[in-house]
N, C-alpha and C positions, 0 to 999 in steps of 0.2 A: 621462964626465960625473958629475960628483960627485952627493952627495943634495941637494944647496943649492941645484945647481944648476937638476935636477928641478925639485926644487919652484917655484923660481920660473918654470923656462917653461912647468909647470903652470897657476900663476896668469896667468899672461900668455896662455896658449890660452885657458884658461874665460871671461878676460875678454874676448876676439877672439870666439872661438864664443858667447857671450852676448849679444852685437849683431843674431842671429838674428831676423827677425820672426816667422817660423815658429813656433820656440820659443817667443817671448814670446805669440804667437797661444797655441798650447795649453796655457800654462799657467789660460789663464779658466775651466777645469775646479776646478783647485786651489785659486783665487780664489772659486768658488760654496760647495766642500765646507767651507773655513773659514767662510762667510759663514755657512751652515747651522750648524754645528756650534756658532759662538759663539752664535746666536740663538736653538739649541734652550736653550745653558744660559743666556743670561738670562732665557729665556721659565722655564725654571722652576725657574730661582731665584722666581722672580713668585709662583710657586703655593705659595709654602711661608712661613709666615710665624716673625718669629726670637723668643725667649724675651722680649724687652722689647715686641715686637708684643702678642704673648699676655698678658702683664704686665697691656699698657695695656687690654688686651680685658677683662680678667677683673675687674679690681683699679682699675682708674679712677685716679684721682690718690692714691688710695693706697698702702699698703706691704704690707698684710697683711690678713687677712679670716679670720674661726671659727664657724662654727655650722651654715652650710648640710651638710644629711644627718647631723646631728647627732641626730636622733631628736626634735626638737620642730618640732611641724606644727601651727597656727593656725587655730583654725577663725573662721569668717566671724562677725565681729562683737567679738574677743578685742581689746581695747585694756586690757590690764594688762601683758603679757610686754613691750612693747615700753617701754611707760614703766618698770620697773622696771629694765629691762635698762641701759638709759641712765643712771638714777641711780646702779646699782651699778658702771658703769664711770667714770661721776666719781669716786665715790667711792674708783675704786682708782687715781686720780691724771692719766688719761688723758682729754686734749679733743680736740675736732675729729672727735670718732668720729662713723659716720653707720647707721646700722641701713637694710637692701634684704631687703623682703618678696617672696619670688617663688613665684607659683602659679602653676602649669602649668596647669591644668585649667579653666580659666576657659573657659565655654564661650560663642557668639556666639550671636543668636537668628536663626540662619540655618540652611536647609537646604542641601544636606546637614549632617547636624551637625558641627562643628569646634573642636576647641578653641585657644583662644591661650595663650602667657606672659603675666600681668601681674607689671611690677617697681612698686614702692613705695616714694620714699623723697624728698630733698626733692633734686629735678630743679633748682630754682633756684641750687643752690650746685656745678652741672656736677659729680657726682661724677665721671662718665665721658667725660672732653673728648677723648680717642682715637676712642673708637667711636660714641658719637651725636652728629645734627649736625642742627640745626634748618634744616631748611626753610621752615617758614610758621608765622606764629601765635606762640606764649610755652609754655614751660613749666610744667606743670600744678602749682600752689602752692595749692589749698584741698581737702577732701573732694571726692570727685565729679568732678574735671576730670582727664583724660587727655588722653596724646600719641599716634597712632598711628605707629609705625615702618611702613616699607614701603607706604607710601600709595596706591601702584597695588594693591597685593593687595588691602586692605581700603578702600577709596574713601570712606573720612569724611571731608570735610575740615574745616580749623577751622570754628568753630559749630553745626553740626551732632550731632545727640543720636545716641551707641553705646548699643545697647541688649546686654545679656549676662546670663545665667544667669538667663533666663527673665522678666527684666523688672526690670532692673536698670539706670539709664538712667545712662551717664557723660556729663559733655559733653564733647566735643573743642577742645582748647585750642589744639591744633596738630599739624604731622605731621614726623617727624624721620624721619633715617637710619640705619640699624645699619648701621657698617661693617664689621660679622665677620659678617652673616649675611646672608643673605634672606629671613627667615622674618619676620612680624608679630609684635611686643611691642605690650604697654599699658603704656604707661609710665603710673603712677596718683601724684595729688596726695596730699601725707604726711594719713594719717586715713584715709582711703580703703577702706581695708582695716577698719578699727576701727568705721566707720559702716554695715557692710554689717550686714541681719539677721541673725541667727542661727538663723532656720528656715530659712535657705537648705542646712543641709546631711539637711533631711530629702528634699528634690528630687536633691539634689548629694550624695550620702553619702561621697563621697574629696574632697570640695570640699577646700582648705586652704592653706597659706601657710606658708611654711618660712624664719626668720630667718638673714640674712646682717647682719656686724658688721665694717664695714669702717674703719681707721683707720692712722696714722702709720708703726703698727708696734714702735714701743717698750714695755716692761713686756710684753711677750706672757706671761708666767706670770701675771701681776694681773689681765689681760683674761679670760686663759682660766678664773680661778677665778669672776672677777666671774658670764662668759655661764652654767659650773654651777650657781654658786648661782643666777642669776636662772631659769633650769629649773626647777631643782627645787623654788623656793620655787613658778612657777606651777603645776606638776604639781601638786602638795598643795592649793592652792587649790580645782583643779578636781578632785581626788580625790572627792568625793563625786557630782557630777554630770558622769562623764564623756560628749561628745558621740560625734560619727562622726570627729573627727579625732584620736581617743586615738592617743597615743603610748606605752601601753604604763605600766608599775605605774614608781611614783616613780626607783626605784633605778635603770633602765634611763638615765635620761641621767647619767652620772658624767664624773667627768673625764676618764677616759682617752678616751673617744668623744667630747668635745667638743676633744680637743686634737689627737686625728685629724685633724677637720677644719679646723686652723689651716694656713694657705697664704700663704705670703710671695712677695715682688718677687724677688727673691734665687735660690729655688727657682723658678721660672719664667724668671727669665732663663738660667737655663744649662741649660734643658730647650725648646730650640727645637722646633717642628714638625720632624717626619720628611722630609724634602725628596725631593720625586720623582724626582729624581735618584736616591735610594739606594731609592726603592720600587719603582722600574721602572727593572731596569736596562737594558732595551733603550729607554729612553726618550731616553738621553742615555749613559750609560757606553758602551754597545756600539757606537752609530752614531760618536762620538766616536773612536774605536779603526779599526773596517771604513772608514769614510767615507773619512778623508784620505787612509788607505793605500790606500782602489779610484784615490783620483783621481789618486797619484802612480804608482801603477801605469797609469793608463789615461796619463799625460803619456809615461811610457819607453816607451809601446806604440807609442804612434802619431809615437813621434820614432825606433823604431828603429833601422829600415832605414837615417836619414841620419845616426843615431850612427854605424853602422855602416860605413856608404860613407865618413863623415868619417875617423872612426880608420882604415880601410884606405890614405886619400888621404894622410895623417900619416905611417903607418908608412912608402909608400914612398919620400918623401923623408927619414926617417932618423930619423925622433922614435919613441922608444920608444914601444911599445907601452901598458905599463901609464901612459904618460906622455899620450898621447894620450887614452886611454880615463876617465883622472883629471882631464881638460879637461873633455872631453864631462860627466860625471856632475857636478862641481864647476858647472858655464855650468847645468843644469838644475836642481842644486838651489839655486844664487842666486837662480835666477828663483821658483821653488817654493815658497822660504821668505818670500822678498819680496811672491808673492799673495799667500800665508796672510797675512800680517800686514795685508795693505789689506783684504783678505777678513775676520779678526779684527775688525778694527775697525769695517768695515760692517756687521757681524753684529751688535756691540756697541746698535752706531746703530739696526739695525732691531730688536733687541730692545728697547733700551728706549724706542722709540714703541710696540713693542705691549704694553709693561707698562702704559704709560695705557689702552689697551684692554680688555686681560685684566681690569686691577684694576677697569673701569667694566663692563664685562660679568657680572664675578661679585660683585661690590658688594663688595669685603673689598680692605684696606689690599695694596699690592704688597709682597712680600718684600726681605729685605734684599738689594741688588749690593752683595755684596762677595767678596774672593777672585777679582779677575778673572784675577791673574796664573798662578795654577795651569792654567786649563785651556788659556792660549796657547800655556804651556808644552808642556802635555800633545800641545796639538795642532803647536809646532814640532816635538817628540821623536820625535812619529810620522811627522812629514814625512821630518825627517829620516833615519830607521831605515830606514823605506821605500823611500829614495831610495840609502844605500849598500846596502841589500841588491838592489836594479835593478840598481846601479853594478859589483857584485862579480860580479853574470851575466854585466854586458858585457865586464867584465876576464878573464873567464873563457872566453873566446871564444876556438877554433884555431885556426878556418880562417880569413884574411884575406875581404873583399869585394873584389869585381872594384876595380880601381884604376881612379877614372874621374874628371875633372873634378867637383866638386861645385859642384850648381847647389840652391838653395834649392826650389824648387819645384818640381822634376824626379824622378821618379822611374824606377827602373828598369826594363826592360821586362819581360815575363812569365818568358822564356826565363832571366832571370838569377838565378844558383842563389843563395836563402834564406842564414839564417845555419846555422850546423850543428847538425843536431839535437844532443839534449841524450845527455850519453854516458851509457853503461850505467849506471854506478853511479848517476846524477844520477835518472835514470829510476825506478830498482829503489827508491831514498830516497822517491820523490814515492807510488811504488805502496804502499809501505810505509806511509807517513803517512796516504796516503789510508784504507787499511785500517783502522787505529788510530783512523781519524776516524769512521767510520761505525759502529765497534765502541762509540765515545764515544755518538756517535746514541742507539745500541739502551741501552748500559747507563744513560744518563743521562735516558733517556723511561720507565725504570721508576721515576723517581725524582720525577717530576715533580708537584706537587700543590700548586700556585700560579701564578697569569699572571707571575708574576716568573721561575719556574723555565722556565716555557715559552720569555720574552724572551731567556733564556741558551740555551735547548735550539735555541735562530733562529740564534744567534751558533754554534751544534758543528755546526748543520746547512751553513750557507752554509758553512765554512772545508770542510767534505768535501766540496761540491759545487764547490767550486774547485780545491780538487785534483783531481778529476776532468777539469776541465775540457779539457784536450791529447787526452783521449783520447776524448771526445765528439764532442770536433771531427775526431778522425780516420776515428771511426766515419763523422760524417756526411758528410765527404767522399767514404770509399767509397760510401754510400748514392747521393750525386748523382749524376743521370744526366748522361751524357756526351754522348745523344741528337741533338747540332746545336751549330752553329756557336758560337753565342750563350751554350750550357749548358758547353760543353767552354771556353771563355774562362774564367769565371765560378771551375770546377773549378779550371783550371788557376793563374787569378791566386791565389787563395786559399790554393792550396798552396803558391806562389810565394812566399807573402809570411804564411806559417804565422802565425808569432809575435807579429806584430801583429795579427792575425786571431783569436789567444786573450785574449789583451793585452784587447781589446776587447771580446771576446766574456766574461774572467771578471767587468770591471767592471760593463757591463749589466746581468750577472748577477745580482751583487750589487746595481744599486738598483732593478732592477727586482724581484728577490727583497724588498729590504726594503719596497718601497713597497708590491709585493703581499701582503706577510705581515703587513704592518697594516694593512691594508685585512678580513683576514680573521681577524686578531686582535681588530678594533674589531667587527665581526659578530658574532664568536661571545660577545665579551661583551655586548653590548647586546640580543643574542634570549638568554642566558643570565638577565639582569637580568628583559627582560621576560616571559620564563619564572616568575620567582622572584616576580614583581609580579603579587598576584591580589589581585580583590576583595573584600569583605568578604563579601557572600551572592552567587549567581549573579542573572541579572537576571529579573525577575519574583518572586523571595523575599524575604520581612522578618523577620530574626530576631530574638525579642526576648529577652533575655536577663537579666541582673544588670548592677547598677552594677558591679562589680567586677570581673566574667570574662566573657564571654561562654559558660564553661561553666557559670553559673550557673543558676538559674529569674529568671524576671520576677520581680518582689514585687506585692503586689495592688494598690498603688498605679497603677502599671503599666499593670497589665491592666484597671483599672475604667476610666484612661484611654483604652486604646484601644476599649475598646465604647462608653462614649461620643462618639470621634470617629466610628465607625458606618463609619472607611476602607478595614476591611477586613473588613465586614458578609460572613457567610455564602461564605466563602472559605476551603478548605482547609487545614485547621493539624497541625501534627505534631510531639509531644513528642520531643525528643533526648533520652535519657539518656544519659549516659556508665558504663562501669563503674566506678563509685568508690563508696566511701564512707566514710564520718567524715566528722574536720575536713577543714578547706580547707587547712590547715597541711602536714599531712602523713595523706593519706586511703591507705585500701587501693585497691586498683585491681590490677584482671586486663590482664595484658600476655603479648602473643605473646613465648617465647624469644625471648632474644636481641635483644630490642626495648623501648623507653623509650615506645612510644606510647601511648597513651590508646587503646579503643576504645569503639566508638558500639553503641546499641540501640534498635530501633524497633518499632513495636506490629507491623506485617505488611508485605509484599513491598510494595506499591503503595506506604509510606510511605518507604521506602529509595527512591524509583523518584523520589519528589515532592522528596527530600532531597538527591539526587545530582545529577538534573536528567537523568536518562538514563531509557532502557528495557530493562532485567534480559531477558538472555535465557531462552531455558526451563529450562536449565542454570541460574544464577545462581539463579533464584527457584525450583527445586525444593532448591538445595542449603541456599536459605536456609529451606525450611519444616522440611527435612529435621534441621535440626538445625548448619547450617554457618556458616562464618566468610566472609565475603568481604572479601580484603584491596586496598587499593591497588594498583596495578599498578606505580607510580615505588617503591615502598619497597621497602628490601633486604630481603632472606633472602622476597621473594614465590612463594609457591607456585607451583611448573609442573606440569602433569599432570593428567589426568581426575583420577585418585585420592587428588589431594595431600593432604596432612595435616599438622596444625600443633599447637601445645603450648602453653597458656595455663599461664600462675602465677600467682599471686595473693601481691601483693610488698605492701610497708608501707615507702615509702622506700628501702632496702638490705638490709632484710628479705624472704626468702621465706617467706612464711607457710603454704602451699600448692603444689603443683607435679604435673605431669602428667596434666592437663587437656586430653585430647587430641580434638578433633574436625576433619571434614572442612574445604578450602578450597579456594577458587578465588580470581581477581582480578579483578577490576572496575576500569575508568578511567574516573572522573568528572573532571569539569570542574574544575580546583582551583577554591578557595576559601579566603580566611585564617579563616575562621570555625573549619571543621574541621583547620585547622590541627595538629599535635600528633600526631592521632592514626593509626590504622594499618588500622582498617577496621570492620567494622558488622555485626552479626547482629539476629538479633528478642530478643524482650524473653522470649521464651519459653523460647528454650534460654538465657538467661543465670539465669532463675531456674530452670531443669530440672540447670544446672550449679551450683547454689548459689554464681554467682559474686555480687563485689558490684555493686549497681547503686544508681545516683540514684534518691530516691523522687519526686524532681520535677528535671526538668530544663530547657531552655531549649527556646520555643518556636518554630516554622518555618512562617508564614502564607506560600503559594505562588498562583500565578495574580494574584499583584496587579502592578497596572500602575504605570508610572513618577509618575504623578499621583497615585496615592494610596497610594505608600510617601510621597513628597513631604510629601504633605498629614499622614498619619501622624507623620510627624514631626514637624511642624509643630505639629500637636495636643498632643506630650509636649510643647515649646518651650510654649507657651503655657499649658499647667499647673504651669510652673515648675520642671518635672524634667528629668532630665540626659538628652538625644535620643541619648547617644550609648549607651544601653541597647537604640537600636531600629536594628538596624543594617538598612541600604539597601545595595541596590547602588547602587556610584561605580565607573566606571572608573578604571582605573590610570593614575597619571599615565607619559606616552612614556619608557622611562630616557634616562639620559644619561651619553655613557660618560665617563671622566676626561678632564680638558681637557686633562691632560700627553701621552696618548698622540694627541687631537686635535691638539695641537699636531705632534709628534716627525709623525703620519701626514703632515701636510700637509706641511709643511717636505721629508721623503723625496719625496713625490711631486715637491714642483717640482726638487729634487736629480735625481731622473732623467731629468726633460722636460730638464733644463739641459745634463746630462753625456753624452745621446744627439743633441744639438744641437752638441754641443761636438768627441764623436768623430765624428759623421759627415760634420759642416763641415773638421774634422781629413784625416780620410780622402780625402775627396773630393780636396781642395786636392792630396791628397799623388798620389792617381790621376789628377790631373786631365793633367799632363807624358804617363804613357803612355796615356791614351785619345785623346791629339790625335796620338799616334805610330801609334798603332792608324788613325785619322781619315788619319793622312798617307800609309801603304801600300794605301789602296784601303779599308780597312772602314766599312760606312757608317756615318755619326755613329747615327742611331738607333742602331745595331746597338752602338755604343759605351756610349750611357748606359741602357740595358737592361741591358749590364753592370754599370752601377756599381748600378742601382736594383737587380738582383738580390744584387748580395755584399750589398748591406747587407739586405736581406730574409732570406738566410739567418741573418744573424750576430742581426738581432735575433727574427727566429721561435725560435732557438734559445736565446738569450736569456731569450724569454718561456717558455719549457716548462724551465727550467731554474730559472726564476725562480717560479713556480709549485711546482716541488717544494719549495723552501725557504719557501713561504708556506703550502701545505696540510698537511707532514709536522706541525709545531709544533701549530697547528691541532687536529687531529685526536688528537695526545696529550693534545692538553689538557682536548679534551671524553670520552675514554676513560679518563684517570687520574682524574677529578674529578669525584665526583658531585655534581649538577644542572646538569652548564654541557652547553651544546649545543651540538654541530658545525654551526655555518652560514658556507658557503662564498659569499659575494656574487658569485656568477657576472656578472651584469651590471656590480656597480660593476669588477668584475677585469677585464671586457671592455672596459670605458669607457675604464681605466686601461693598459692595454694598447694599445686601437685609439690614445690621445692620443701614445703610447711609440710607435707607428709614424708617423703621421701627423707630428709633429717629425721623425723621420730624413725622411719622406717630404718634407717642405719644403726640408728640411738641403737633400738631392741636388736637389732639381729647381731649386736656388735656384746649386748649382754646375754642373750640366746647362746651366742657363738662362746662368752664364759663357762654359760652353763654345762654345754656339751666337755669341757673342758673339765669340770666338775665332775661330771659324771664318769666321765674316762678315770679319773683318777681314784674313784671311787671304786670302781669295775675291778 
């Protein structure tokens, strides 16, 4: 037989053996994995938005934009910069231009204090028809009239008066939608900005308004000299009377820093958002890779045995071997690549129904679908690879199977001997790999210091836990007791039929591994985050501070207001000092070696006790009379030991001004707080002046024992004298985090991938045990005794399974909360239960649903 010839009764058997329904039955596995795979990357492509998105986000119907962080900030009530600014870019030839005022700091006259974005500019000629979108009402065209973005947050609606920065009354002309964001904007009518007082920034003292210069885009050199000169001519204006919104001595806005800030359409479209995809690569890169290859792995598993009896039924009527076996793999991967592609498509389909979801759930424009053809590709390639590397196992087979009629749905009975184990060399390469693999483990977990490096460190963990796999299962086979009738079946079928029995047992592995290692990847970052998410003061304290730092003092303004709100009359207070002093620019400050923090000083032990929110032991508060340091207990290089001891310097920026300053310490764990943010721990005010270190002569104050009603009302109080509430800081709780919607997505999607492919093999399985348990049924063994068998092999394969699946979920885990400080190790033992008990209960239906055939069988047989 020539090669021609081959070939074609090649094609001519795959096309025969491809009529299989069997076959066609197990490839719905490969059909799910595509269906997942394409839907993870539409879903995030969703999440990423492309360089002409951003464009329309940033730039509105314009081209080009200069001035924002340019160093000119507006204070409340300045109507000359913005007229002049306009005249001089007529002047330099350029119309259509539009000027967008934006102040952050606008504050609401609400408690807890809050502040919003107001933009500025004239809203009736849509600069931004991309990103806002009117809901109700008109656009705000005179002094005083504003839009509210996000109208469930802030609940004004049109007609209704917004009251801000202490009694400032807008009216509301309407409420629109920011498509790039969630957060509340004021969108304010052109003058708006120019009609506010200008005592407002003695209440407000960072109050101010920063000009953006948006237009066509052309003449950008004429523009940029126009927006200098109109700076600098205002700076000199206000040169003699400068307010709270100085920008700094004339010469400071030049032209190089206002061409800085020039930003074109051009430069933003070919700088697209970072797509989750490349952020996470086990988000989509890795499942995309492991995925299709478990599920063609798991299709050769559970088609085995009848490859095998088929090519044995071939060879002995005279068809070559590798001719046969070239049938077999060809009829499998037709069918394989033909799910994928309906699977592809579906995926396509259900992704983008959930891009209208995503994109309305997270209010921001959906990314671009494009490039669909790469990842079909990616995912035939894999198919394919996959499927001749199965193919070249089966070609590679010695010993023939018994020659027996081949019946589709029959299987062989226990006594008939397996395919041949895998030969020595084949073995010695697997044990070797495997080595290599877990050497990868160890070297590539000191490396790790990112959830991205972790997502890859899931992907070196599972490929060594699959190579292990043959010999786990060997192990547990000796482990099984042989004990009874029932147990010795059980033993026996399973070794019987080996290879399908790993076959099964590494796919499980693998999604039960991935579904469980996101499940505890999304844990450990979201009590990571909420870890990281602290309050402002603990509850029961009101810290009042500076408009500008919270490491500042109150100003008397401040404080005369809060004795006369009387909120927090006769309640315990306690001066922070921090060690610093000079400017605020660049102050001296005493720092532990080796440490960037700040630290704190208080007048005596009880005031450390009011400020921490804790009770100092005898230890803690002798060490601290005694002369000592108490540091944090989360910060590094913290003291251990009764006798520790620590090393202050006395630095000036990257200056050491002073050094070896040596006194006693211990550690202390208070309750975080962002207030004390920064620093590294606290002594009394006595040993920092017995150390002649530097210290504040007035610091920020700490009223404690007050209750939720009258920090409330406290604040309430600054609100209503017209000054900035957010100098008096209140406990708020944290808001719940939320972890990224790419790995929400990728986690859910794996989960229903394993309910689908433990539904897929055990209805597989079943069907194929189903021939010899009615053989078993027809020599006398009674049916129960029969599907006890089948409910236990698959009880073992997925018990094993799930502890298999488990090491590849906790190992990553666990490095990632050991290499990386702040993140935390939490293992979601219930959600992993939940996920697990669902992963048995699917096989557990699977069999009793081919059990419930059997008896069906049997009746009929009766």
């Amino acid at each position: 037989m020539t090669s021609a010839d081959q070939f074609r009764l090649t094609l001519r058997l795959a096309r025969r053996l491809a009529r299989s329904r069997a076959l066609a039955r197990s490839v719905a596995v490969v059909f799910v994995a595509a269906l997942l795979v394409m839907a993870m990357f539409v879903t995030l492509r969703t999440l990423s938005l492309s360089g002409d998105q951003v464009a329309d986000g940033q730039l509105g119907r314009f081209d080009a934009r200069v001035g924002y962080g340019s160093g000119v900030v507006l204070p409340p009530g300045d109507d000359t910069f913005v007229t002049e600014l306009r005249t001089r870019v007529r002047e330099a030839g350029v119309t259509g231009a539009e000027v967008v005022l934006s102040a952050t700091d606008v504050q609401l006259d609400t408690t807890p204090a809050r502040d919003v974005t107001a933009l500025e500019t004239d809203w009736a000629a849509r600069p931004y028809p991309a990103r806002y979108e009117l809901l109700s009402g008109r656009w705000p065209s005179r002094p005083g009239e504003a839009v509210v973005t996000e109208p469930d947050d802030v609940r004004t609606p049109a007609g209704e008066i917004l009251t801000v920065l202490g009694g400032v009354r807008l009216k509301v002309v309407g409420t629109a939608d920011d498509r790039s964001a969630s957060t509340t904007n004021l969108l304010l009518g052109p003058g708006t900005w120019a009609g506010l007082d200008p005592a407002l920034t003695e209440g407000f003292p960072v109050l101010g308004a920063q000009p953006d210069l948006t237009w066509s885009g052309e003449r950008q050199r004429a523009v940029v000299d126009a927006f200098t000169a109109a700076a600098r001519s205002w700076e000199q204006d206000r040169a003699p009377d400068r307010g709270g919104a100085d920008s700094g001595p004339a010469e400071s806005v030049g032209r190089d820093a206002v061409a800085a800030t020039l930003t074109t359409r051009d430069e933003l479209s070919v700088r697209p958002e970072k797509t989750w995809i490349e952020k996470t690569p086990a988000g989509y890169t890795v499942p995309s890779l492991l995925v299709p290859a478990a599920a063609v792995l798991l299709l050769f598993g559970m088609n085995d045995r009848r490859f095998r009896r088929t090519t044995g039924s071939l060879v002995s009527v005279g068809v070559p071997r590798t001719v046969a076996a070239a049938g077999q793999v060809l009829a499998a991967l037709a069918w394989a690549l033909g799910a994928a592609l309906c699977g592809a498509l579906a995926g396509v389909a259900a992704g983008i129904g959930g891009r209208a979801l995503i994109s309305h759930l997270r209010d921001r424009p959906a990314g671009p679908l494009d490039d669909l053809t790469t990842p079909v590709l990616r995912l035939l390639a894999v198919i394919l690879l996959t499927g001749l590397a199965a193919g070249a196992i089966l070609l590679r087979s010695r010993r023939e199977a018994s020659v027996r009629p081949y019946r589709e749905d029959r299987d062989a009975p226990a006594s008939e001997p397996d395919s041949p184990r895998p030969s020595r060399l084949a073995r010695h390469a697997r044990h070797l790999s495997a080595v290599a693999a877990w050497c990868a483990v160890v070297v590539y977990a000191t490396r790790v210091d990112s959830p991205a490096d972790a997502m890859i460190l899931t992907g070196i963990v599972t490929a060594a836990v699959l190579l292990v796999v043959p010999d786990v299962f060997g192990g547990m086979l000796r482990l099984l007791p042989e004990n009874g009738p029932r147990r010795r079946l059980v033993r026996r079928r399973l070794a019987a039929d080996r290879r399908r029995a790993c076959a099964a047992l590494a796919v499980l592995t693998v999604l039960s591994g991935a579904s469980l290692g996101y499940l505890a990847l999304l844990d450990t970052l979201i009590r990571t985050a909420d870890k990281q998410s602290y309050p402002s003061v603990l509850p029961g304290q009101v810290l009042l501070a500076g408009h500008g730092s919270d490491t500042f003092p109150p100003d008397e303004a401040l404080l005369r207001t809060v004795e006369r709100s009387g909120a927090v009359e006769g309640l315990p207070r306690t001066e922070v000092r921090y060690l610093m002093a000079g400017g605020a620019d660049n102050p001296r400050m005493a720092v532990r070696e080796g440490s960037d923090g700040s630290l704190l000083a208080a007048e005596t032990s009880g005031q450390v006790e009011r400020l921490l929110g804790l009770r100092l032991d005898r230890a803690q508060a002798s060490l601290l009379r005694d002369g000592g340091l108490l540091v944090w207990a989360d910060e590094s290089g913290a003291p251990t030991g009764r006798d520790a001891r620590v090393r202050l310097t006395v630095r000036q920026g990257d200056e050491v001004l002073r050094g070896g300053v040596e006194l006693p310490a211990a550690t202390v764990d208070p309750v975080p707080a962002r207030w004390r943010a920064g620093s590294d721990g606290i002594m009394l005010r006595s040993t920092a002046h017995a150390l002649e270190l530097p210290i504040q002569s007035q610091g920020p104050v700490m009223v404690t024992g007050v209750s939720g009603e009258q920090a409330h009302a406290l604040q309430q109080a600054v609100v209503d004298a017209g000054m900035d509430a957010g100098a008096v800081l209140i406990h708020v709780p944290p808001e719940d985090p939320v972890p990224p919607a790419a790995l929400l997505a990728t986690a859910a999607g794996l989960v229903l991938l394993a309910l689908a492919a433990v539904l897929a093999a055990t209805r597989s399985q079943t069907r194929i045990l189903r021939g010899y348990l009615a053989q078993l049924v027809a020599v006398g063994i009674p049916p129960r005794w029969a599907r006890d068998v089948l409910l236990c092999q698959h009880g073992v394969l997925l018990a094993m399974s799930s502890l298999l699946g488990l090491v590849i979920a906790v190992v990553p885990s666990t490095v990632l909360a050991a290499r990386i400080s702040g993140f935390v190790l939490s293992l979601p033992w219930w959600q992993l239960g939940v996920l697990a008990a669902a992963i048995h209960l699917a096989a557990l239906l699977a069999a009793l649903h081919s059990v419930r055939r059997l008896r069906v069988t049997e009746a009929r047989s009766g």
